[in-house]
Every structure is written in C-alpha cells, then in structure tokens.
C-alpha positions in Angstrom: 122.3 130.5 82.0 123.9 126.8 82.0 122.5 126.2 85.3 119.0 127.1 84.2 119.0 125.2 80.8 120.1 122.2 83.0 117.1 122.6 85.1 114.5 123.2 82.4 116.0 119.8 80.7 115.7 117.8 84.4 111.7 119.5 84.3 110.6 118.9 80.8 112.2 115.1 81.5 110.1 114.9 84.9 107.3 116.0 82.8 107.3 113.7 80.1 107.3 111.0 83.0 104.6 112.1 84.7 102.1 112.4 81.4 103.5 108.9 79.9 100.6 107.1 80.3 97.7 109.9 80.0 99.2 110.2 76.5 99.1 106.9 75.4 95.5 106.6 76.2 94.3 109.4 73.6 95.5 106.9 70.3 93.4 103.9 69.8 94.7 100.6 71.6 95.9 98.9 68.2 98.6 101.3 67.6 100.1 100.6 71.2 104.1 99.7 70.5 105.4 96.6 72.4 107.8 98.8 74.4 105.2 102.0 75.1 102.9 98.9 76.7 105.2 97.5 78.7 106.7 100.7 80.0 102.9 101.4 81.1 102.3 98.1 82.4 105.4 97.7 84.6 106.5 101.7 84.9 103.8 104.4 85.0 101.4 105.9 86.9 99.8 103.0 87.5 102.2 100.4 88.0 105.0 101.0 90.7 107.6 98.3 90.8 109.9 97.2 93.7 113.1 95.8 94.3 114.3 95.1 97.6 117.8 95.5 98.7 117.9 92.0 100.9 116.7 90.5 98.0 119.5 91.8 95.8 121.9 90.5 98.1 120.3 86.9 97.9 120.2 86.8 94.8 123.7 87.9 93.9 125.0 85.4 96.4 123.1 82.5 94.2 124.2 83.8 90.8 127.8 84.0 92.4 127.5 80.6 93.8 126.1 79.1 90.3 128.6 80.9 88.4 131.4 79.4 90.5 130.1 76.3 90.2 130.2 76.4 86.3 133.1 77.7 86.5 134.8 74.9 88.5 133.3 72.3 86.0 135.0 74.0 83.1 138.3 74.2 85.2 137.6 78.2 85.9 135.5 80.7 86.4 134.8 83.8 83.5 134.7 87.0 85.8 133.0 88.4 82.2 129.8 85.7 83.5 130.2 86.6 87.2 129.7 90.7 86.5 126.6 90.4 85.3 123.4 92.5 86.5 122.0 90.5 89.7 118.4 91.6 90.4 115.7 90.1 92.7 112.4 88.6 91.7 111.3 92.1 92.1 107.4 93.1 92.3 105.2 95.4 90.8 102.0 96.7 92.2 99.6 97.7 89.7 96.2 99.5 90.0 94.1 96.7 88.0 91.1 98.5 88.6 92.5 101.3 86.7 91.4 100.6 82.8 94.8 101.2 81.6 96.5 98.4 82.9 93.6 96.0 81.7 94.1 97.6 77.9 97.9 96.7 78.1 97.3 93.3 79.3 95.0 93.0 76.5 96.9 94.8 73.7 100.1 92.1 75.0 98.0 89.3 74.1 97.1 91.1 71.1 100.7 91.4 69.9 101.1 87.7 71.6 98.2 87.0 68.8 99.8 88.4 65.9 96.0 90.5 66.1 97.4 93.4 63.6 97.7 90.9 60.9 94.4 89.3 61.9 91.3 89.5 59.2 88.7 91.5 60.4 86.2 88.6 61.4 89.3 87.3 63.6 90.0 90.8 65.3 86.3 91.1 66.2 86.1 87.5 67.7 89.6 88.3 70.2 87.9 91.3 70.7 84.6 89.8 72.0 86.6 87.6 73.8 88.3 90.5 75.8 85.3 92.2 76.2 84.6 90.7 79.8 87.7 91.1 81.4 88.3 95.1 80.3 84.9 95.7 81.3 85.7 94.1 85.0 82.7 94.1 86.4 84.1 93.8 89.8 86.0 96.8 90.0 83.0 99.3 89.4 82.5 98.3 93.2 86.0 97.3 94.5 89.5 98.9 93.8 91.4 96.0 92.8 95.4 96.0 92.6 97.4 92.9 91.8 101.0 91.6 92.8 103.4 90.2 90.7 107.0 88.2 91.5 109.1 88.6 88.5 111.4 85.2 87.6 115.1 85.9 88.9 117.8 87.0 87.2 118.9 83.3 85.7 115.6 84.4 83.7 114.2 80.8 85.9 110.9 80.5 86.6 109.7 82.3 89.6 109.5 79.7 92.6 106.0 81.0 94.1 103.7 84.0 94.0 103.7 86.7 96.2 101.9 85.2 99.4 101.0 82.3 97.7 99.4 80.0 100.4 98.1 82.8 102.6 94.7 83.0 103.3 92.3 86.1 103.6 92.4 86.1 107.2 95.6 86.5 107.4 96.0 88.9 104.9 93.1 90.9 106.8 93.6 93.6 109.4 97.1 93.5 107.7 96.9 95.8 104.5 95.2 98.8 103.7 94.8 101.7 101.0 95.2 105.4 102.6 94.4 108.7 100.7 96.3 111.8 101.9 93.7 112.7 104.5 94.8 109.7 106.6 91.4 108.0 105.4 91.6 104.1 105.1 89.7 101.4 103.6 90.8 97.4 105.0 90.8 94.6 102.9 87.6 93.2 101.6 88.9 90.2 100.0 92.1 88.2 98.5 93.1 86.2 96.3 96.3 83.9 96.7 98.6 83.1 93.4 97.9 79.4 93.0 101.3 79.1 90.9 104.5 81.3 90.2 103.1 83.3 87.1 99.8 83.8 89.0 99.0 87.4 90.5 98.0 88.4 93.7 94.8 90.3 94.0 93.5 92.2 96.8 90.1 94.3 97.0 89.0 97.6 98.8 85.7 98.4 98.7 85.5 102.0 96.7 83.1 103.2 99.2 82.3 104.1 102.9 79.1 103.5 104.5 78.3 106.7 103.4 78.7 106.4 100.1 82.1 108.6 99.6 85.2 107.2 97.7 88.2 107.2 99.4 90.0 108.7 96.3 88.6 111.6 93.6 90.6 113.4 91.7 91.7 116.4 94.0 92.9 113.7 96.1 97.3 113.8 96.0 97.9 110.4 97.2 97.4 106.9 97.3 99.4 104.6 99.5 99.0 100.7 99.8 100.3 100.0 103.4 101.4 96.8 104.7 101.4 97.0 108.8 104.9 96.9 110.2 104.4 93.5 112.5 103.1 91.8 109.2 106.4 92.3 107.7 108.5 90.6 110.2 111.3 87.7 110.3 108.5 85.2 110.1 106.7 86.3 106.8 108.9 84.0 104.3 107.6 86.7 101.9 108.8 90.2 104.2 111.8 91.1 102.0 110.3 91.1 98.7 108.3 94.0 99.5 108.6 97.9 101.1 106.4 98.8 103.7 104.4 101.3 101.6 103.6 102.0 98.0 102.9 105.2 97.1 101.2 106.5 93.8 100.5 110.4 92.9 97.0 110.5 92.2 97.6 113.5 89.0 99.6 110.5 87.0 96.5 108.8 87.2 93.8 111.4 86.5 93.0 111.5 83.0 90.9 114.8 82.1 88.9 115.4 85.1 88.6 111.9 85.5 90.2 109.9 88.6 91.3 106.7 86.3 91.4 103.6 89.0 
C-alpha cells in the first residue's frame, strides 16, 4: 500500500509538470506571477535548459581560483565562500515561435514596467507597443527557436552569446529540427548575438514543398540536432551545448492545438 501511495505521489508530481504551462495559459496574461513566468520561460514545455558538465568544471575551477585569490589578500581563504554552488553559463533553448514564450517575455517587461499599477490609457499604449512582437509575423511561416548564455555564477556579465560571430553558412548544413518520423527540416536562416545578453535565433521553414508541417499535434517529438563534427575541439562554443534537444510535443499541445 506504501509502495503504491509513493508512486501515485511520483505520477500526480510528473503530472503537474507536464500540464504547467497549458495551465497558465487559460488565466489572462496580467495575473501571470513573477515566479509562474519565469518557470515557463526558462522550465516548461517550451523552454529546455542545459548545463554542461565540462562547463561545470571550468567554472568551478575559476570561482576556486577567484576565491583563493580573495582569500590570500585578506590573509585566508573562507571555505564557507569557496562551497558555494558553481554553475556554467548554462543555455536554454526555447520554442519562440511558440506564443507562450513571447507572452512571458512580454508579461516580464510588464512587471519590469510596474504595468499593473499603470492607468489604463498607459496599459493600452505598452500594449500597442507589444502588439508587433507577440503577433511575430515571421513565425506564421518559420519555426523560430532562440539561444540564450546565462552570466556565470559570479552573477558577471556573460562574455559572448552563443555562436556569436558565426555566420549562416556555417551554421547551415550544421543544425536541424527532427519530428519522430526521422523527418527533417535544415536551417533557413540565422541570426548571430551581436552582444552577451543578445539571443541566438535560428529559422526552419514550417513547411515542405508539399505543403506538410513537419510537426502537428499527433506528432511525440521534437528534437533540435546539432551534427556531431560541428561540435568538435575547434567550436570555442562545443561544450556549452548537448548534441540534441529534445521536447515532447503533448507539453506543448494546448487543446487540439500544436502551440509552436
């Protein structure tokens, strides 16, 4: 009996996961808490972040190394200082074509705005200005997903964005989205960060030549695949990010309605 109640509490928790985000979109964007948003921004259906083991490592070394050399100026080091969490930049991968992510981006900069305490006539004009950018027009004909570098643990300034200085071709042949049929779609196009906060945005074309989309909602899988030789010694950027990213298409399906 034990046993069972254990894994009912494990499945109702796996559960709760899994609907997170379709839940938050049935109450109206102004009610979004700080915390709910961010969860769904960084940590949901459609947002999958990443920390690398290699960059761990690194950046423990550093912190170590920085610690130390406090520590030496004030005649010792504080093992309390030293013990502290080390994480990589890490990276989150986010479906920006999906309209969830652009409404937390936006209800951020609402909360950024102080917009709840806002007078109507205000509310309507940071509204009208947000109008273009959930609408996307772009992503009615491209998926669009974007990369982000958090800054390092020091809570410093992230040096550079992910790929930052890379160019479309040699991003292309290189990356690619794959349903669970085996079905791919290459890059159309790329955008390079141009500074450390910036994101990285790459675009599939939602269709084939015959008009099907690669994903619908009976798909089960997405996965944004980097190829192997891309990822090599030589890519300064290699370590920051896995091989694949996978996403389960029913976190991401809202009714009957494939949201990305």
């Amino acid at each position: 009996m034990k046993y069972s109640r254990i894994l009912l509490v494990f499945g109702m928790l796996a559960m709760t996961a899994s609907t997170f985000g379709q839940k938050m979109l049935e109450k109206p964007l102004s009610t979004w808490g700080k915390e709910e948003t961010l969860r769904l921004y960084n940590d949901s259906g459609w947002a999958k972040p990443y920390q690398s083991t290699t960059g761990s490592a690194n950046a423990a070394a550093g912190q170590i190394a920085r610690e130390q050399g406090q520590g030496a100026n004030r005649g010792g080091s504080d093992p309390r200082s030293v013990a502290r969490n080390f994480g990589p930049p890490p990276v989150t991968l986010r479906l920006h074509s999906a309209l969830p992510i652009r409404q937390a981006i936006v209800r951020l900069r609402q909360l950024g705005a102080d917009y709840d305490k806002m007078s109507d006539a205000d509310k309507a004009a940071f509204d009208a200005s947000q109008k273009r950018f959930l609408d996307c027009a772009i992503c009615k004909e491209y998926y669009v997903i974007t990369l982000t570098k958090a800054p390092d643990a020091s809570g410093a300034t992230v040096e550079e964005g992910v790929f930052q200085g890379m160019t479309y071709e040699e991003l292309k042949g290189n990356v690619k989205l794959v349903n669970d049929k085996g079905e791919e779609r290459e890059l159309a196009q790329f955008n390079a960060p141009k500074g450390s906060g910036d994101m990285t945005v790459f675009y599939f074309k939602r269709t084939n030549d015959a008009g099907d989309p690669l994903f619908s909602p009976t798909s089960k899988e997405l996965k944004f695949v980097f190829k192997p030789e891309f990822l090599d010694s030589k890519n300064r950027f290699a370590y920051l990010v896995p091989r694949t990213f996978e996403f389960k298409i029913s976190k991401i399906v809202v009714g009957q309605e494939l949201v990305f």
